[in-house]
N, C-alpha and C positions, 0 to 999 in steps of 0.2 A: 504493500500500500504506500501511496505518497500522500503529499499535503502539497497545498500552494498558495501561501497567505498572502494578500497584498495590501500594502501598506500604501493608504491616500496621502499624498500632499497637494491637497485639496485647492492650496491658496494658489498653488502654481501651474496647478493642471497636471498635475504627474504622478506617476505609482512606480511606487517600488516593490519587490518582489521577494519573498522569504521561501523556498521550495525544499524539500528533501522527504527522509524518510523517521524509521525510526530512531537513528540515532544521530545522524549530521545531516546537515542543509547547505544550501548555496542562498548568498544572497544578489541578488540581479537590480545593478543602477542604485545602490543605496544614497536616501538624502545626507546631507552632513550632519541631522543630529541624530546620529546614530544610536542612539540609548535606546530607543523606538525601537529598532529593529532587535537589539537584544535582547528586551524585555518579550517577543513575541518568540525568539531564540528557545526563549524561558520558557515561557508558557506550553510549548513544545518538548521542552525536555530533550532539545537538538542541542549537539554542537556544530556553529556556522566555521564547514572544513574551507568553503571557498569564498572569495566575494570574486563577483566580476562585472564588468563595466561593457556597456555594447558598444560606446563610445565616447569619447571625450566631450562632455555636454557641453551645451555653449548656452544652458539659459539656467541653471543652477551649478551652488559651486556643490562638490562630490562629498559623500562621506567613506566615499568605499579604500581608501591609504588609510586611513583612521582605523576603518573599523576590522582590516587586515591586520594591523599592527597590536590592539589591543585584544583582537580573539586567536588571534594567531593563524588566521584563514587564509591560504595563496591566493593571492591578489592577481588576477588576470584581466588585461588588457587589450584589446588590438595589436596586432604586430605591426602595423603600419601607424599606429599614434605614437608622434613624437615625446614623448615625457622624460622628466628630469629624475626619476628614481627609482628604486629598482622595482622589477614586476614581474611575472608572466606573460612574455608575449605570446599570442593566443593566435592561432593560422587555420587558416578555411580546411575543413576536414579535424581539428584536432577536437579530442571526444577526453573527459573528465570524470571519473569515478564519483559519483555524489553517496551513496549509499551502498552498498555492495549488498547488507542483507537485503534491503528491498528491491533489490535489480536495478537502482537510480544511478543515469549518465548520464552528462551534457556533452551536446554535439556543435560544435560553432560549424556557422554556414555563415559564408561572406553574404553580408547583402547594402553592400559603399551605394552611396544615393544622398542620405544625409549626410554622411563626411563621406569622406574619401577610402577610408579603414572600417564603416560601420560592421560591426557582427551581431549576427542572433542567435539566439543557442536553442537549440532543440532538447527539450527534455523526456528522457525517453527511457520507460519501463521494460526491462527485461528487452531491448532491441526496438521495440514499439516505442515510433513519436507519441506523444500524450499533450503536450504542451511547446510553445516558442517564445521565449521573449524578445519582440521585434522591436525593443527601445523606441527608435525614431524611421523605422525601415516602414513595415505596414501598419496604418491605425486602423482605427475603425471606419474604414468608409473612407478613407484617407490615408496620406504617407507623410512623414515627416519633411518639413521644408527643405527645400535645396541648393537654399541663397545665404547660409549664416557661415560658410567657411571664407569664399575667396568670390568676388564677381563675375571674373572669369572662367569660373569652373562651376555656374550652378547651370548654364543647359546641360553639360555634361553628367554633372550630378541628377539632374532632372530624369534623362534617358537612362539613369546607373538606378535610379529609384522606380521605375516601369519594368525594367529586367529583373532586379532582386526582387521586387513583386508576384512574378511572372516565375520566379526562381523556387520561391516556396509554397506557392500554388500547385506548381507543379511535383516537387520533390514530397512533400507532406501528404498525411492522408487528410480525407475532409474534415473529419472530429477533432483534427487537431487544433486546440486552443490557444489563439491568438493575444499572446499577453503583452502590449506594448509599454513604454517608458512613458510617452507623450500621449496629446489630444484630448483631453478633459479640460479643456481652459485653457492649454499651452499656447504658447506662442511659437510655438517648435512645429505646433501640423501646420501641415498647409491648408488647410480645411477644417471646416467644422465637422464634431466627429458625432454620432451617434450611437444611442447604448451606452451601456458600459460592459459588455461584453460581448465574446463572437468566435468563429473560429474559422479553419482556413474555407471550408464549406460556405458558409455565408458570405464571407469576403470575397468569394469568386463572382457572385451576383452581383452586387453592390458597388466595387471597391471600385473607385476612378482608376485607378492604375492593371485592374485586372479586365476592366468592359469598354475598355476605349485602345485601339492602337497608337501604338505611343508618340506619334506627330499629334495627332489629338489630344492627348492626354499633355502634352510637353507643353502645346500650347495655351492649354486650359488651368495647367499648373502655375506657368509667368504668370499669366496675367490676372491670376487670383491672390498674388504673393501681397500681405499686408507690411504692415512699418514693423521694424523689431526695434526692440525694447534697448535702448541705450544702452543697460549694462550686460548684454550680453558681448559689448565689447570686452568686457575684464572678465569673464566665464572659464569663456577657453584658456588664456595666459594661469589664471589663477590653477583651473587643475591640471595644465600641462606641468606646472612645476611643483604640485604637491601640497594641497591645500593642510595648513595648521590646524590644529585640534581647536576645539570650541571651545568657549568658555560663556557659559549661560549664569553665572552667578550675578544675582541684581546689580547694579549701574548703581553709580553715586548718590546721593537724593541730593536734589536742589531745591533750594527754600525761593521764594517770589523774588527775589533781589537776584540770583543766579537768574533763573529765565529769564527777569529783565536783562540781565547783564548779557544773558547768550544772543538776546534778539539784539539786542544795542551792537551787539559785534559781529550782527549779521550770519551769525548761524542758523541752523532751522531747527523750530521747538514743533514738536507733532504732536496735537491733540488726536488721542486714541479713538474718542468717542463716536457714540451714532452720529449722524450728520443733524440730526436733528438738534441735540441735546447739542452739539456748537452751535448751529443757528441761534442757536434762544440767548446763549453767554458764552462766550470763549476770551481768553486773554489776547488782545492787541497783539496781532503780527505772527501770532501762532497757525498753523497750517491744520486742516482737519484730513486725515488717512483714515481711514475709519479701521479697528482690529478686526469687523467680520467683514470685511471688503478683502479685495487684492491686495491686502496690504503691500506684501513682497515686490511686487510687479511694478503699480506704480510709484510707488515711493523710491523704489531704486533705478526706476525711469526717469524722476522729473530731479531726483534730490543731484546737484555737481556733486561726480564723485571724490568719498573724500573728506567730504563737508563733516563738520560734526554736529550729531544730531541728538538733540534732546527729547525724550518721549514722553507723554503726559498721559499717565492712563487712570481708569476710574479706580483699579483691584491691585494686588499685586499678582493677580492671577492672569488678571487684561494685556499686565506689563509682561510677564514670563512669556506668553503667547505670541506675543507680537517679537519678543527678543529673537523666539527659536524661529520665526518665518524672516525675521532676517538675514540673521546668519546663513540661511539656505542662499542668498544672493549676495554674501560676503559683507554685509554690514554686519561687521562684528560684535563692535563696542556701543551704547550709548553713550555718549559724552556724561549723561547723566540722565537723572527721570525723576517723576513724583507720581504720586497717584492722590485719589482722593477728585477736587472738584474744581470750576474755575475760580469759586472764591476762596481757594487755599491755594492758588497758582498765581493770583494776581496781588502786587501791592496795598498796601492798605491804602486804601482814600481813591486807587484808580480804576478809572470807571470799563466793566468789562465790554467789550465789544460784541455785535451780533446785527443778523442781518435777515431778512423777509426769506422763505420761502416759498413757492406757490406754484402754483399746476398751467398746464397748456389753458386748458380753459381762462385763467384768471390770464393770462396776455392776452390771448384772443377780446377778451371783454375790454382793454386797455386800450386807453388812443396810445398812438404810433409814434407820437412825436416825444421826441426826446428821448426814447429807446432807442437801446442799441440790441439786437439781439443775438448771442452768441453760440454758437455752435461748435463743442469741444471734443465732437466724435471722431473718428479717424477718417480719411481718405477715404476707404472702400464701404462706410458706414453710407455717410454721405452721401454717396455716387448710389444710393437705394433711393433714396429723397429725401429733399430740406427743406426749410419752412423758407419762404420766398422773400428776399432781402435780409435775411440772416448772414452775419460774420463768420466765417469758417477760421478756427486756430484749433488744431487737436491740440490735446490737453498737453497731450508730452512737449510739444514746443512751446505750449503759452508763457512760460515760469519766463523765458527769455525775448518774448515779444508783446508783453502787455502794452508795449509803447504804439501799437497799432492796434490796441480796440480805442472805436472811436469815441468821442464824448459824451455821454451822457450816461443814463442811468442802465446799467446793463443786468440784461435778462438771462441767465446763463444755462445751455442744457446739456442733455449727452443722451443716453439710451434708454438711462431707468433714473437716473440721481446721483450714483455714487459718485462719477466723473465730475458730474456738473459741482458736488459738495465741494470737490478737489479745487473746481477752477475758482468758486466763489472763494474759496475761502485764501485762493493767490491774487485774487482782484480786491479782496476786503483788507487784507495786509498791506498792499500798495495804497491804499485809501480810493477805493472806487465805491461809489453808491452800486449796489451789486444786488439780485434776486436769486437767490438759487431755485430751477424750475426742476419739482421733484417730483418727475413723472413717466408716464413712460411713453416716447417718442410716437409709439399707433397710436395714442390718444390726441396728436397736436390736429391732424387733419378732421375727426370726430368732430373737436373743439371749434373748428369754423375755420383755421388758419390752413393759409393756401401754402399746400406743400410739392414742389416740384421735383425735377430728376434731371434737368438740364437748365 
């Protein structure tokens, strides 16, 4: 008998993979805070004999050198990933003992598309596939992007990603269970993925890269390719040379005169909380991230990397939570934090700031004049349809071009809220009269406002 646990990192669209039998496991793509996975290690009553990697990520930093080192598990890698220390280089056909009393082996099968080196490993009972983890190769319904290595190498990468498709379609049986790294939220699929499970059987139906030939398929992949996330530039450098051990122990406390002092000197203070709960009081010049949002994504998008950041959360449980989904994208340290409320964050005598909320309908009801209205969704958001003389800034660019929304009192949106709470509360810091519109985008056309697509 086997097991195949998978562990959600929920905030970043990714699973990580706990597999074996009854006495060791492998573990596949582990996040960096690796205590998670040992704790499920536990619960199993396994020893994790391997970790390995399908490839050198480029939208979280790894915890798999970590958690090799402290369980004492061979660390295996691609043999075609560059990295700075020592490992397992891992080559197309080589197969790995997982369990011997249960018949448990993994079998890597090259499938480059996503990188240049991607691998996936076939896990296979008694000779029989059972299971693949396709990290970034096949999602569900989708394949992993093929533009985050090098510019010149993602059509190439594009057509490497329709064959290795086409690769284990072919090679697998139908039952076999398709377990990828990516496509829950990721920024890593090229696609929006659906389900949350599947196997190579259903993927033959479905999958873009398995029911379209691949001039079709190549073409339909460019030109659905969205914006990547700024800090997937320091992803890949950070795990090619072998990311450090975490350190999750609470951040400094800062008393009201510290966070004045942090914003005085132009660092960023992040309010944890709902966006709502800012709206009503937040301290002047502070930033709202929300902890049950993206926290990771975008904050590590719009913050200059680097910066030092102070976190302001309600619990120390809100703060712990938000620590560990950073460190996943290498903010390591808080400069500092507090918890508790905005009138324990804000000086005595100074007055807290806040700003209007309100829905498509309540613009639609508002004369025009003197509005600005903003639109902070991405490119390919957009290009579905936008309310007609609306600003276009995605969010991810705004922090550095506020100097071009125009004058007046601005109305700000995005898909459902959480974005637009982000842009208000970069417009409300700069001191702009601001609305955050907390709604969800089908509703503006309902609401009377004329929404267009060119």
């Amino acid at each position: 008998m086997f097991f195949v646990d998978t562990i959600e990192v929920s905030g970043l669209g990714n699973r990580s993979h706990l597999a074996g039998g009854e006495r060791t496991a492998v573990v596949v793509d582990p996040p960096r805070d690796i205590d998670r996975l040992i704790a499920a290690a536990a619960r199993r009553g396994v020893r994790i004999s391997h970790v390995v990697e399908t490839h050198v990520h480029n939208d979280y930093v790894t915890g798999g050198l970590e958690l090799a080192r402290v369980t004492g598990a061979a660390y295996l890698v691609p043999a075609g990933a560059r990295v700075s220390y020592d490992r397992v280089p891992v080559h197309d056909g080589d197969r790995l003992e997982i369990d011997a009393t249960a018949g448990l082996s993994l079998r890597a099968l090259a499938t480059p598309g996503h990188t240049p080196h991607h691998t996936s490993y076939v896990l296979e009972e008694h000779g029989t596939a059972v299971a693949v983890f396709t990290g970034g190769s096949l999602l569900i319904g989708t394949v992993g992007r093929p533009d985050l290595v090098e510019p010149r190498l993602t059509e190439d990468l594009a057509r490497a990603q329709h064959a290795s498709a086409h690769r284990l379609a072919a090679e697998l049986p139908d039952d076999t269970a398709v377990l990828p790294t990516h496509g829950f939220g990721s920024f890593c699929s090229s696609g929006r993925a659906e389900g949350g499970s599947t196997t190579i059987g259903e993927e033959k139906t479905r999958n873009e890269a398995l029911v379209r030939d691949v001039d079709s398929f190549v073409t339909a992949l460019l030109a659905g390719l969205d914006d990547v996330p700024a800090y997937y530039a320091h992803m890949g450098p950070a795990n090619t040379a072998g990311p450090a051990p975490v350190d999750l122990t609470p951040p400094a406390v800062a008393d009201a005169e510290e966070i004045a002092a942090r914003l005085t000197a132009g660092e960023w203070v992040v309010d944890l909380r709902n966006r709502v709960a800012f709206a009503e009081g937040h301290v002047a010049g502070s930033l709202n991230f929300e902890a049950e949002g993206q926290l990771a994504t975008y904050l590590a998008w719009l913050i200059p990397w680097g910066k030092p950041v102070t976190l302001l959360a309600e619990s120390a449980g809100q703060l712990a939570a938000a620590q560990r989904e950073l460190v996943r994208v290498g903010i390591d340290r808080p400069a500092a934090a507090a918890t508790g409320g905005p009138a324990r964050w804000a000086r005595r005598g100074e007055s807290l700031a806040s700003f209007r909320r309100a829905t498509f309908a309540d613009l639609a009801g508002r004369p025009r004049d003197g509005v600005v209205v903003l639109d902070v969704r991405r490119d390919a958001e957009r290009a579905t349809g936008f309310v007609a003389g609306s600003v276009h800034l995605p969010l991810h660019t705004l922090h550095h071009r506020l100097h071009e929304v125009p004058e007046g009192q601005v109305w700000v949106h995005c898909a459902g809220g959480m974005r637009a709470a982000i842009a208000a509360s970069l417009l409300d810091a700069a001191g702009r009269d601001v609305v955050a519109v907390d709604d969800s985008f089908d509703a503006a056309e309902r609401a009377g406002l004329t929404v267009r697509t060119a």
